[in-house]
TIKOL-650700 format. One record per residue: residue in one letter; x, y, z of N, C-alpha, C, CB in turn. Coordinates in steps of 0.05 Angstrom, whole numbers. Glycine has a CB too. Layout:
TIKOL-650700
(rec 'A'; (X; Y; Z); (X; Y; Z); (X; Y; Z); (X; Y; Z))
...
END
This chain:
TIKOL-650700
(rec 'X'; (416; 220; 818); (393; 211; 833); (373; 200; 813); (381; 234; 849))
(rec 'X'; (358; 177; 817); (343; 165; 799); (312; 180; 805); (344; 133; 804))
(rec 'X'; (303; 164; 790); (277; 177; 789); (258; 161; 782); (277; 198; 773))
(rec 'X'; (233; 164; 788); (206; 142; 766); (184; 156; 753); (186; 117; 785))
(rec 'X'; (191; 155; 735); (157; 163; 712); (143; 149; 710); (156; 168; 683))
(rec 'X'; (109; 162; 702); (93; 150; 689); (95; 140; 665); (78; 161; 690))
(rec 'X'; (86; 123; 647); (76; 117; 619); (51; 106; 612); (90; 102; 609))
(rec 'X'; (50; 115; 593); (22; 88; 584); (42; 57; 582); (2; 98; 540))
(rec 'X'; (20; 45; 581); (30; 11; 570); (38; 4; 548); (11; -8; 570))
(rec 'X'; (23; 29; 526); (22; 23; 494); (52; 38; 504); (-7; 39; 466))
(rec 'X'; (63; 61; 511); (89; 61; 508); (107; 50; 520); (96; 77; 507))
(rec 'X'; (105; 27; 537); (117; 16; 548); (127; -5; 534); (106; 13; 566))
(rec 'X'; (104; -21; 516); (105; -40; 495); (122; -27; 471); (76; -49; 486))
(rec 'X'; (127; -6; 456); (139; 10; 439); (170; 12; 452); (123; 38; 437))
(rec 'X'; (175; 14; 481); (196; 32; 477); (215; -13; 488); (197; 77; 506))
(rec 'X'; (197; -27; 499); (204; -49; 485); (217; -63; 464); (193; -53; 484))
(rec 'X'; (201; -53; 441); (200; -56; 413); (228; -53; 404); (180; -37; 399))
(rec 'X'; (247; -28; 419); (268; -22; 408); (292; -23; 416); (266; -6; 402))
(rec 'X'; (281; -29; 442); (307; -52; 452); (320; -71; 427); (292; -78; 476))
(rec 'X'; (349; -57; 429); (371; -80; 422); (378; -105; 426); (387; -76; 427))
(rec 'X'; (381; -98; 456); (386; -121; 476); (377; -127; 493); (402; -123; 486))
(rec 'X'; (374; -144; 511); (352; -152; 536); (369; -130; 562); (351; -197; 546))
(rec 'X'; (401; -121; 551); (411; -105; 571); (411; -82; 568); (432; -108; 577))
(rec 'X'; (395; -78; 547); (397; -47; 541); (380; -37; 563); (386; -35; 510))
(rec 'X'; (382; -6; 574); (363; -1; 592); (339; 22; 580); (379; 7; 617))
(rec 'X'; (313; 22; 591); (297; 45; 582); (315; 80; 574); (274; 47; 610))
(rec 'X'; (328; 75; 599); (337; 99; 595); (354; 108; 574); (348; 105; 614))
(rec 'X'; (376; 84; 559); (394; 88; 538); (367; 93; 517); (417; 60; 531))
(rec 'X'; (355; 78; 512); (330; 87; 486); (321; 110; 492); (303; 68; 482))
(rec 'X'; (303; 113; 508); (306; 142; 519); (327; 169; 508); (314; 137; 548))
(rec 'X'; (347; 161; 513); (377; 181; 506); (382; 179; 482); (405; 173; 521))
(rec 'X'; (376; 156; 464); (380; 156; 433); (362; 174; 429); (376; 128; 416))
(rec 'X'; (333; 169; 437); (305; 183; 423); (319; 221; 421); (267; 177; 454))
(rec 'X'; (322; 221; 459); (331; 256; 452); (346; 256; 435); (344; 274; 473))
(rec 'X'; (369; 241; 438); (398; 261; 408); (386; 261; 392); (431; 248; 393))
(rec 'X'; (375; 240; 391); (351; 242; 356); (344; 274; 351); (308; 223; 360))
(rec 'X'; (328; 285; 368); (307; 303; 370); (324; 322; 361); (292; 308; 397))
(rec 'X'; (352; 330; 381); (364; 347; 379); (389; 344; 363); (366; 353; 400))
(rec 'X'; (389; 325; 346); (407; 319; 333); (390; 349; 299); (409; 275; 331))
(rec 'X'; (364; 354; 297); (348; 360; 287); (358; 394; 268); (326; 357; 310))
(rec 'X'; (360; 404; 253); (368; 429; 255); (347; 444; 248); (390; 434; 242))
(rec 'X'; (344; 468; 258); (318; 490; 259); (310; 490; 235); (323; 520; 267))
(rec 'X'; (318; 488; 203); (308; 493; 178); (289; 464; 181); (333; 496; 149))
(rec 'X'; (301; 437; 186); (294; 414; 182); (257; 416; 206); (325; 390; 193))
(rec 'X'; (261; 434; 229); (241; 434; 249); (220; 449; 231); (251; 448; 279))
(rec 'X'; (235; 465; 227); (213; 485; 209); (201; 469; 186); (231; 513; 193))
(rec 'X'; (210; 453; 171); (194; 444; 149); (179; 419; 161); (213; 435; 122))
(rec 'X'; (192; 407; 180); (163; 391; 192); (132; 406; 199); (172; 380; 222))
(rec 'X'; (142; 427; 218); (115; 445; 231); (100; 448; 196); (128; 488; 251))
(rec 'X'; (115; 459; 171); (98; 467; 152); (82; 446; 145); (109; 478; 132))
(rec 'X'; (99; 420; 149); (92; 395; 133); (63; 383; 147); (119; 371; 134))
(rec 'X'; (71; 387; 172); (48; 384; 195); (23; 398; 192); (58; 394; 222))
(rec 'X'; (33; 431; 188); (-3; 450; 174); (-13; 432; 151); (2; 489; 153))
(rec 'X'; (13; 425; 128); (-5; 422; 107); (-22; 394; 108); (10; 426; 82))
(rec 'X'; (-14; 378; 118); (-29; 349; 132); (-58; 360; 142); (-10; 334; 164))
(rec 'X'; (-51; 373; 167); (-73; 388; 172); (-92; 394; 156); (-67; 406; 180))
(rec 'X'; (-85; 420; 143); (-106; 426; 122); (-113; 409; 97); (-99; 450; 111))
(rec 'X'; (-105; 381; 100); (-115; 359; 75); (-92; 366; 45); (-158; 369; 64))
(rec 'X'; (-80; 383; 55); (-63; 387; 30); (-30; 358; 22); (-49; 425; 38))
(rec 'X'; (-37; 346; 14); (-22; 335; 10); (-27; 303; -12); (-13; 336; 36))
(rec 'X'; (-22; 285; -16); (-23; 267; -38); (-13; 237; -21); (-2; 280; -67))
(rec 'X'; (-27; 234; -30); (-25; 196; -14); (-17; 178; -38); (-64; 180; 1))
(rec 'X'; (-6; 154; -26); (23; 142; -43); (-4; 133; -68); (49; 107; -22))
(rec 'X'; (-25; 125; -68); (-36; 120; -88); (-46; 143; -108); (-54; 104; -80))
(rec 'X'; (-49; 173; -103); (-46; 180; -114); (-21; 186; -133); (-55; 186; -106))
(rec 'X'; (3; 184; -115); (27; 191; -129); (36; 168; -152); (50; 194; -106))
(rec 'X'; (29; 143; -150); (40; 126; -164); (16; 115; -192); (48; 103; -140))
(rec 'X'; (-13; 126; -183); (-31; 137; -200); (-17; 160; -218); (-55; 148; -182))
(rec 'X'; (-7; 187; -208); (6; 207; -225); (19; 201; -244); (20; 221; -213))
(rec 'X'; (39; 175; -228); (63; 172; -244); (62; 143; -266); (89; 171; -221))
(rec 'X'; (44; 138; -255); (31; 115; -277); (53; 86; -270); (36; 128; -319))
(rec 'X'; (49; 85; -250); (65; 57; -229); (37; 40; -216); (89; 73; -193))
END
């Protein structure tokens, strides 16, 4: 049974963007995006969430600092 969702427009234009083909349908991108998600394994989830606090809390180094560090 089909169905219809909402979106915004900005994701409407995005999920555009990644169309292959003019036959691909929303829903196949859609179905790539999940396996993506769940393609994911719990250590890999877990170091995002940390990676995510430390963003949060300002902890982290931006590419000009890094290439400042490294003298690039």
């Amino acid at each position: 049974m089909a169905t219809t969702i909402q979106i915004s427009t900005q994701l409407l234009e995005q999920l555009k963007t990644m169309k292959l083909s003019n036959k691909e349908s929303y829903e196949d991108i859609i179905w790539d995006l999940v396996e993506d998600r769940l393609e994911l394994s719990e250590e890999t989830k877990r170091n995002i969430e940390t990676a995510k606090a430390q963003i949060a809390k300002g902890k982290f180094y931006t590419h000009a600092q890094v290439r400042k560090e490294l003298g690039l």
